[in-house]
C-alpha positions in Angstrom: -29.1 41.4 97.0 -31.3 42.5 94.3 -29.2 45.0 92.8 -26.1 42.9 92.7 -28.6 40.5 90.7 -29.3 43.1 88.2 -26.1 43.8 87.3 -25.3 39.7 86.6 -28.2 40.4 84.5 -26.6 43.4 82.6 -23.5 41.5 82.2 -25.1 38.4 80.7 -26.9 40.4 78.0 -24.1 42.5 77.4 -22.2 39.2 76.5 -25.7 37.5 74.7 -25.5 40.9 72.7 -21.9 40.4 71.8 -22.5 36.9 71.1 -25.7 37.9 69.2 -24.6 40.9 67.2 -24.4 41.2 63.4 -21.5 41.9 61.6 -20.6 45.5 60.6 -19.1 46.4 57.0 -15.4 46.8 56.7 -13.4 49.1 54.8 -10.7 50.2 52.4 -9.0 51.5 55.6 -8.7 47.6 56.9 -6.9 45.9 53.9 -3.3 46.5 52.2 -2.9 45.0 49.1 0.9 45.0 48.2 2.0 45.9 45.8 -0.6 48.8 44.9 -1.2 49.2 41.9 -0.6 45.4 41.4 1.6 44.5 38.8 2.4 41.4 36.6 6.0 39.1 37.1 6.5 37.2 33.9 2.8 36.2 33.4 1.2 36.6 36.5 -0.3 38.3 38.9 1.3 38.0 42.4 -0.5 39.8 45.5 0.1 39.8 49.5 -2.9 41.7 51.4 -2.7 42.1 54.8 -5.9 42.7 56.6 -7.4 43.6 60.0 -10.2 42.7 61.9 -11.2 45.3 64.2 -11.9 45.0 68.2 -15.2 43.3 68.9 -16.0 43.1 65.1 -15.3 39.1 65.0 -18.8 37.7 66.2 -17.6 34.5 68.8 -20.2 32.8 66.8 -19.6 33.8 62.9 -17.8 32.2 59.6 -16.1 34.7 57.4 -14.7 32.9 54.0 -13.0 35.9 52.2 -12.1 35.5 48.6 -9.8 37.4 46.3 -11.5 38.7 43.6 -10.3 40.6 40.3 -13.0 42.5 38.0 -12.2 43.3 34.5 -13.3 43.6 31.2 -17.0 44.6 32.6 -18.5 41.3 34.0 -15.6 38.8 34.2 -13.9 38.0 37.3 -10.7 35.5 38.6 -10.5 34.0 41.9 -7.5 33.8 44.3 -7.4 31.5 46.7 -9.7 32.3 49.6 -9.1 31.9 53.3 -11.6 31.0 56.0 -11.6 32.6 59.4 -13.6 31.5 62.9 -15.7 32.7 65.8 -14.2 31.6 69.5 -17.6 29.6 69.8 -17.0 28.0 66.4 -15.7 24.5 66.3 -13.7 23.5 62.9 -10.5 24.4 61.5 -10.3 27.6 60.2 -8.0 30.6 61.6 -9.7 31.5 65.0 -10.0 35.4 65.6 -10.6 36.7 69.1 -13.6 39.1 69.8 -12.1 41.3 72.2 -9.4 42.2 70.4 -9.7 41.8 67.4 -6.7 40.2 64.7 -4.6 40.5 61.8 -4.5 38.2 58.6 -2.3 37.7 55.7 -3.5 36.5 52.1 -0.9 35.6 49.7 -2.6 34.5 46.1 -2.0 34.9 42.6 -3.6 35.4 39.4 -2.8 34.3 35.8 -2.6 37.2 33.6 -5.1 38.2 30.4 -4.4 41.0 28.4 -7.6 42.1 29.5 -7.0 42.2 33.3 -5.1 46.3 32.1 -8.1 47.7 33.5 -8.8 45.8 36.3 -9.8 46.2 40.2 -9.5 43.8 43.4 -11.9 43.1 45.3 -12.3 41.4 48.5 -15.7 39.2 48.8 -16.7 37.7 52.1 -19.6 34.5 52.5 -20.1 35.1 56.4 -22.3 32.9 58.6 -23.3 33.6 62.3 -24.4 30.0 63.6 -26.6 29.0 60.6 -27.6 32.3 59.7 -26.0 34.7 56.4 -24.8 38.0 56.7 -24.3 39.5 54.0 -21.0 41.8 54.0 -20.5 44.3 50.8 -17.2 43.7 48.9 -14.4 46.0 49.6 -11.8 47.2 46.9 -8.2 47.0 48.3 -6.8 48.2 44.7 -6.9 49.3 41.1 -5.3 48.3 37.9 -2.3 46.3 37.2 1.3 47.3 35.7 1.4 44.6 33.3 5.1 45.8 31.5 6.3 42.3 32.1 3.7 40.9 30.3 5.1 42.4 27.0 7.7 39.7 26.9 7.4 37.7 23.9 8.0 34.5 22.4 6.7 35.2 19.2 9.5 38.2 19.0 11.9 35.8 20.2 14.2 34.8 17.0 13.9 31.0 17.0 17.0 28.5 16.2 18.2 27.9 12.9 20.5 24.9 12.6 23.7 25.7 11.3 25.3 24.0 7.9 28.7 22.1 7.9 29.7 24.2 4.9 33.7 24.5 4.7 35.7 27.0 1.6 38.6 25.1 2.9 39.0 21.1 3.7 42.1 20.1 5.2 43.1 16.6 4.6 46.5 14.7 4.5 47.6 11.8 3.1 50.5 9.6 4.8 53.0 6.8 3.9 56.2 5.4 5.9 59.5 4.3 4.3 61.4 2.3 6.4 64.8 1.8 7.5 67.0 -1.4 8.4 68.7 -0.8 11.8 71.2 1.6 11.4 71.0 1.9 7.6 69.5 5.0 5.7 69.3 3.6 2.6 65.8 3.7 0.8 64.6 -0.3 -0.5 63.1 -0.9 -3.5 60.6 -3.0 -1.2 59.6 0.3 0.4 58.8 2.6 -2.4 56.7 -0.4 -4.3 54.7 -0.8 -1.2 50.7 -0.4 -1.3 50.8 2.4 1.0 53.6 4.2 -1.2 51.5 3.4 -4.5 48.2 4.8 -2.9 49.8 8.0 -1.4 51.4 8.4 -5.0 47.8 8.6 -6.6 46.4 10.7 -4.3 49.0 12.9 -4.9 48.6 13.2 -8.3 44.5 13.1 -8.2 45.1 16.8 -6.2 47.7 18.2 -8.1 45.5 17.3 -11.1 42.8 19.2 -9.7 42.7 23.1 -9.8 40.3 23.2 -6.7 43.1 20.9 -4.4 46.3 22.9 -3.3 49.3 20.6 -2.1 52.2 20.8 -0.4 54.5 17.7 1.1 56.0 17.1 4.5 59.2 14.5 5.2 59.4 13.7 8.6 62.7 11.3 9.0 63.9 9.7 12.3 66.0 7.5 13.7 64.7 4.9 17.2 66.0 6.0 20.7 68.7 3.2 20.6 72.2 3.2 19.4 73.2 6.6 21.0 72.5 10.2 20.1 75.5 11.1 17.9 74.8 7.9 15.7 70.9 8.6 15.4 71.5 12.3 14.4 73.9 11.0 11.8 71.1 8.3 10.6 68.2 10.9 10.6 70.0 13.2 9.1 71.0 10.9 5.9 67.4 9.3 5.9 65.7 12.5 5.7 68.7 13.4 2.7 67.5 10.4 0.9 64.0 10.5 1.2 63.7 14.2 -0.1 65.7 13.1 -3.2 63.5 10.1 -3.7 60.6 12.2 -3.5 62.0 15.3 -5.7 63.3 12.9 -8.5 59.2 10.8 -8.3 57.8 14.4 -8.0 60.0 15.5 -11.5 59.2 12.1 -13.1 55.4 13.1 -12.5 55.4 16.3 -13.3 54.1 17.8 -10.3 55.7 20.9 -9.0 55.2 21.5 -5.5 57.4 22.3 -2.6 58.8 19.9 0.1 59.6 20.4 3.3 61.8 18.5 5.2 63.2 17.7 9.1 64.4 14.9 10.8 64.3 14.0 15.0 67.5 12.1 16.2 65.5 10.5 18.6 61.7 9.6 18.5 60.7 9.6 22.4 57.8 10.7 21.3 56.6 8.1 18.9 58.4 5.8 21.1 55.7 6.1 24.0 53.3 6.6 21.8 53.5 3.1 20.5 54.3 1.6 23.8 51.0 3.5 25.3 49.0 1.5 22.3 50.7 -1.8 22.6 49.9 -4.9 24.6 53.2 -5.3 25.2 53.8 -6.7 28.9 55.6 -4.8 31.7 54.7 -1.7 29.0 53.8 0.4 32.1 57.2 -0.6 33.7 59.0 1.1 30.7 56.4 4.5 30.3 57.8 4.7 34.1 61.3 5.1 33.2 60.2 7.5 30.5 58.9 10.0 33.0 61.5 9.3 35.5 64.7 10.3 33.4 64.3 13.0 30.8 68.0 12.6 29.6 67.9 10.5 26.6 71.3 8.3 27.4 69.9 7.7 31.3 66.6 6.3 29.5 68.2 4.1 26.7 70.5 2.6 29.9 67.8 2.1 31.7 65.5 0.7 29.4 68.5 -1.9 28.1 68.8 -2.6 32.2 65.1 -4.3 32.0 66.5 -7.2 29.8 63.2 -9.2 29.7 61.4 -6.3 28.2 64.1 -5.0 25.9 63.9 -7.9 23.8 60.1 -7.4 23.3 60.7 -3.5 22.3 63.7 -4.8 20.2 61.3 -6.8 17.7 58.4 -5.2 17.9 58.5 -1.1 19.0 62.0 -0.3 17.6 61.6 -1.1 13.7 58.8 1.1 13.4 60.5 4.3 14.6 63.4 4.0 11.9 61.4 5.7 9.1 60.7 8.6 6.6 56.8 9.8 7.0 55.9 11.3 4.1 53.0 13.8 4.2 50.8 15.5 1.6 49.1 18.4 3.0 45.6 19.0 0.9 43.4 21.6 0.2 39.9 20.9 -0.8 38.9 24.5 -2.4 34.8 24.5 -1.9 32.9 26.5 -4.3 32.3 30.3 -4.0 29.0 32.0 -2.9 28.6 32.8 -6.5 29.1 29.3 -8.0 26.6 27.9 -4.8 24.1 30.7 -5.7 24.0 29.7 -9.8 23.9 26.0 -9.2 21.0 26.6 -6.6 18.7 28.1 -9.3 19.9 25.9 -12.4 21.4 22.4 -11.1 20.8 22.4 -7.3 21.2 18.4 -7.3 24.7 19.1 -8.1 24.8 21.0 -4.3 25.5 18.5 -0.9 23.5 19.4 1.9 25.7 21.5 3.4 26.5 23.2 0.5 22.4 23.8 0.6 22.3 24.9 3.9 25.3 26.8 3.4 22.9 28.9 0.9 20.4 29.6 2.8 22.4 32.1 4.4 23.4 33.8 1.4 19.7 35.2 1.1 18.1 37.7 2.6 14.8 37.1 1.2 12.5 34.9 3.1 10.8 33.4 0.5 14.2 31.8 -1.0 15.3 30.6 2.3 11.8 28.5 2.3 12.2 27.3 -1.1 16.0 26.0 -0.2 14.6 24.4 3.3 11.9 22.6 0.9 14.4 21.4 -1.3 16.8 19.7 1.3 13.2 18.3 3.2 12.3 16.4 0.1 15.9 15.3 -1.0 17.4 14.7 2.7 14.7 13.8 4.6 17.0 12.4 7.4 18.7 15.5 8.0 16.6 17.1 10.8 18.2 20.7 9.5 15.8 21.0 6.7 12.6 20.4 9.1 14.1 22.4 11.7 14.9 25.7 9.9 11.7 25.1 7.7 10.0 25.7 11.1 11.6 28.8 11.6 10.5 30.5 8.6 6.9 29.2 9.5 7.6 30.5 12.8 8.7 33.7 11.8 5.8 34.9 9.7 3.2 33.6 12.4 2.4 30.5 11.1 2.3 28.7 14.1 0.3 25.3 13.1 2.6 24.6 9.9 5.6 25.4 12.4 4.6 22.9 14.7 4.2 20.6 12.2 7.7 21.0 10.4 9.1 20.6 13.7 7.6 17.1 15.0 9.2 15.8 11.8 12.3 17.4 12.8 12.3 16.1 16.6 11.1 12.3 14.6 14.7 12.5 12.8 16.6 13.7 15.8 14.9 13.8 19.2 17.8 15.7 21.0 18.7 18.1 18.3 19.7 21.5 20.4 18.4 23.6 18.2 14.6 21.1 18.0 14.5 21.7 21.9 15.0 25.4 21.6 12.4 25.9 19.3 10.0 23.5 21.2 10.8 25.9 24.0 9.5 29.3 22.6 6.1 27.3 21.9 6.2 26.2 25.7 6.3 29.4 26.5 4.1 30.8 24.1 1.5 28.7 26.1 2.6 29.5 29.0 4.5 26.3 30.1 7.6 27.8 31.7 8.5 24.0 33.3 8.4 22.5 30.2 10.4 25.2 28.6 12.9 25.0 30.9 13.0 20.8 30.6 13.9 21.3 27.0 16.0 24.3 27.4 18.3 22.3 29.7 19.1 19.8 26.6 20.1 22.8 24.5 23.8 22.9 25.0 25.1 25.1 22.2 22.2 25.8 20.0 21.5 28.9 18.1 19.9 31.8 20.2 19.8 30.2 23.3 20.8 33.1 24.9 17.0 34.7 23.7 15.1 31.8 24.5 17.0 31.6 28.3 16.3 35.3 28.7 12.9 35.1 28.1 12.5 32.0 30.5 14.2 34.4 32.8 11.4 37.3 32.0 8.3 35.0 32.1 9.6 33.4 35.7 10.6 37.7 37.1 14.3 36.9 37.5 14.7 40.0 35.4 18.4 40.0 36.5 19.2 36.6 35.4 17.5 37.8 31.8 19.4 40.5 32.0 22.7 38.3 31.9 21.0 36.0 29.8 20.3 38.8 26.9 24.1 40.1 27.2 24.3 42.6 23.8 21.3 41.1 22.2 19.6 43.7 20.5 15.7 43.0 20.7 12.9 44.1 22.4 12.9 41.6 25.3 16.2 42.4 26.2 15.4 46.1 26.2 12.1 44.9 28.4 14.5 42.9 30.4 16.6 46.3 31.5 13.0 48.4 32.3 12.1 45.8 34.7 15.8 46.3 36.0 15.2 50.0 35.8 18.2 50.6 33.5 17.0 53.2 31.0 19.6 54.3 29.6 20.4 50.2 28.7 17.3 49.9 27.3 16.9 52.9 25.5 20.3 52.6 23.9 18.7 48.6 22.8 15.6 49.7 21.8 17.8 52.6 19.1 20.0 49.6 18.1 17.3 47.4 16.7 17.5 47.1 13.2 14.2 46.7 12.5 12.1 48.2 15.2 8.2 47.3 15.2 5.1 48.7 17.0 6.4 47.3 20.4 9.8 48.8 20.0 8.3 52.2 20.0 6.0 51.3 22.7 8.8 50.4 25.0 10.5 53.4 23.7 7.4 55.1 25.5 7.5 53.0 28.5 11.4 54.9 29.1 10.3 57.9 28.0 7.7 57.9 30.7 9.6 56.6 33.2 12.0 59.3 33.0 9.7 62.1 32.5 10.5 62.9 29.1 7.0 63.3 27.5 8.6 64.2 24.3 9.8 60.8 24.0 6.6 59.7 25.4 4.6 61.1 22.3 6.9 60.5 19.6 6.8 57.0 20.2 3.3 56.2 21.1 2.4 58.1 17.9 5.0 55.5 16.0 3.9 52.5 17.6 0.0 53.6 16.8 0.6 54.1 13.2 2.6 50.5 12.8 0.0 49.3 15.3 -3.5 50.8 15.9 -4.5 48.7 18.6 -1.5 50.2 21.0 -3.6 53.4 21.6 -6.0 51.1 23.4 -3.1 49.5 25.4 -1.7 53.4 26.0 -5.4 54.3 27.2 -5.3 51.8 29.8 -1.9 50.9 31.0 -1.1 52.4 34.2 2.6 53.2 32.7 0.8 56.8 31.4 -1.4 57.0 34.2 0.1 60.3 35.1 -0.9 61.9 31.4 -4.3 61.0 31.5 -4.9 64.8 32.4 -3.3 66.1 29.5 -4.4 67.1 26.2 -2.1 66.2 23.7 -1.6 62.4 25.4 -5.6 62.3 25.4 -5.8 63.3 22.1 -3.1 61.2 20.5 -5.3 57.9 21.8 -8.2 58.8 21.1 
């Protein structure tokens, strides 16, 4: 009796020990941080660690709060979010882990990225209670560094939207008049060629064959209605078109004006027939438009239409007399002024220059300084054009002046709210803080806008769809678009970009690296670095530290490139 007392005894301090016993350390060996090294997607930091607590490690009586931690830049530190895990004797809501055997966890957090996190290491850190009392637990380091290529994306390389000018060399216009015709006659009244439309087509006429920047030719259109049948109305559009042309040749002659006609006639105008039925109130109209489509034989549709007595009456005195006519049309073209003329009135009479014509030479420029001084010019003298604020931002934009930029472009979006080419622009400085739902707000009212394409694919970039940016980029030739295909792990795409860039900067040469490394060509991998160093000093620091050279940290020549 006494023994089998003693071991009840045993047993219950075995479980008070268990219930009583500290936690123990845990290591490296208990925690997988994916991925490893971590790495950046568009601007952030994105980590899954699965962890394990071992068999009898969980105390039934302890609190473990573990919290992501990432060290960098010597003392600083971001937090993920931290997760809270139970004893079987503890009461509250946190994830319960058994003592016997033990359990696994999952942590999914993410960190914004700094330029600073390069050289970086995670940690996890654990606040662990048993009952009331601490335990302290020593932080254990699941992984080192982060691949921050993705991070290179940038809207400040991003080419921002200029608004395009309406400038045309060539403006079509025409000017119209009608002679008309009693029924069956093809005679021309004096009536018709003294009318106000004939006396204002006249003097247009003249004004462009005055003027040696207006070309003209004329068009006589004659034809005869769809009633009477088809041998009669060939006969009658035939003579009118006869008749007009000599009208016009002997006016033409009498003016002096030498310029070619050309002329047709239609037996039968169908056409202009439901045309003016389709714009008439005319009752029962939708009655006739059916016969129309019901009999395309022109004798069938003029018996039929004849057939609807009530309605043929109507068409009789109101549709009918306006198809028996000549149109008479001069073609003209307004000759603009050449790139040469723009370019001299710009620098000695620019008031004599439209707006368009202004805009228009802003692209004939190169130099950035010019294009400013144009974009100035139409702010002050068209102030309601939201071009001139728009593509004055740009040039801010380009050169890094961000503040004057912003500025140019608030007056812009105070002009025109919805301008495409505003919201694209207000995009890239959206995403140059990091706003990528804002971005993508404004991006959606964008609709045909200048470089859309860029400012899409960098959305694309800063949110990891590196496919989608990809498609986005098309044959853009820029450095994001090059990044865009790394990420994709298409070298030979974003080698053949990077080549293609006209004017290739410190980056270019970086990314250049980047490839080079990737494929193991350390050639490549020095040539560029030492090119992006000399344009850029502080991308030996970057090279020193980014994990994309990791693998020649143990050689010589990389070593002593950077340092």
């Amino acid at each position: 009796m006494r023994k089998k007392s003693f071991y009840f005894l045993l047993a219950a301090v075995a479980v008070l020990a268990a219930s009583c016993s500290t936690l123990k350390p845990l290591s490296p060996s208990n925690f997988n941080a994916t991925p490893s090294p971590l790495e950046t997607v568009g601007n952030e930091v994105p980590v899954t660690v699965n962890g394990t607590f071992p068999e009898k490690w969980f105390n039934r009586n302890a609190t473990v709060r573990i919290t992501p931690v990432l060290k960098y830049a010597g003392s600083k530190e971001s937090y993920g979010s931290a997760q809270t895990y139970q004893g079987e004797n503890v009461s509250g809501n946190a994830i319960e882990i058994p003592y016997a055997r033990g359990g696994n966890f999952n942590m999914n957090f993410r960190f914004p990225y700094h330029p600073e996190m390069l050289n970086s290491e995670l940690y996890m850190r654990f606040d662990a209670k048993i009952k009331n009392k601490t335990v302290k637990l020593p932080e254990v380091k699941v992984a080192d560094g982060i691949v921050a290529t993705s991070a290179l994306a940038s809207a400040q390389s991003t080419a921002p939207s200029v608004a395009d000018d309406g400038f045309q060399r060539i403006i079509k216009q025409t000017q119209d008049a009608n002679i008309h015709f009693v029924i069956q006659q093809a005679n021309i009244r004096a009536s018709e060629t003294g009318s106000q439309d004939m006396r204002t087509w006249q003097q247009r006429v003249q004004e462009a064959f005055n003027d040696p920047r207006q070309n003209l030719d004329i068009e006589v259109s004659a034809y005869a209605s769809p009633d009477g049948g088809l041998s009669l109305n060939e006969r009658l559009a035939a003579e009118r078109e006869k008749n007009t042309t000599q009208y016009l040749q002997g006016e033409l002659k009498r003016r002096n004006i030498a310029t070619d006609v050309n002329a047709r006639y239609t037996a039968q105008d169908w056409e202009g027939f439901r045309q003016l039925l389709e714009s008439s109130d005319l009752q029962d109209k939708d009655l006739v438009l059916r016969v129309l489509s019901m009999y395309p034989d022109p004798e069938t549709r003029e018996r039929e239409i004849k057939n609807i007595s009530f309605v043929y009456k109507d068409l009789a005195e109101t549709i009918l007399p306006q198809l028996r006519r000549s149109r008479i049309t001069a073609n003209i073209e307004l000759i603009g002024k050449s790139d040469e003329e723009i370019m001299e009135f710009w620098r000695n009479d620019a008031k004599a220059l439209s707006v368009e014509e202004l805009l228009y030479a802003s692209t004939l420029t190169d130099n950035d300084a010019d294009k400013e001084k144009i974009y100035q010019y139409v702010t002050v003298n068209f102030p309601q054009d939201f071009r001139g604020w728009n593509n004055m931002a740009t040039t801010y934009y380009q050169r890094g002046d961000y503040n004057s930029a912003k500025q140019a472009l608030e007056r812009a979006a105070l002009v025109s709210p919805n301008a495409p080419e505003v919201n694209v622009n207000k995009a890239l400085f959206s995403m140059m803080d990091g706003d990528t739902q804002n971005a993508k707000e404004l991006l959606g009212g964008a609709s045909g806008a200048n470089n859309l394409d860029a400012a899409m694919g960098l959305l694309y970039l800063m949110e990891g769809d590196y496919n989608q940016a990809v498609d986005a980029y098309g044959s853009t030739k820029s450095n994001n678009a090059a990044l865009a295909q790394i990420l994709t792990r298409d070298y030979n795409a974003a080698e053949n970009t990077l080549k293609d860039i006209q004017n290739p900067d410190a980056l270019t040469y970086y990314l250049m690296a980047i490839v080079g490394s990737r494929t193991n060509n350390f050639n490549n991998v020095i040539t560029n670095l030492r090119s992006a160093i000399t344009m850029d000093s502080s991308m030996a620091s970057r090279a020193l530290n980014d994990l994309e050279f990791a693998k020649y940290r143990t050689n010589q020549d990389f070593m002593g490139l950077l340092r």
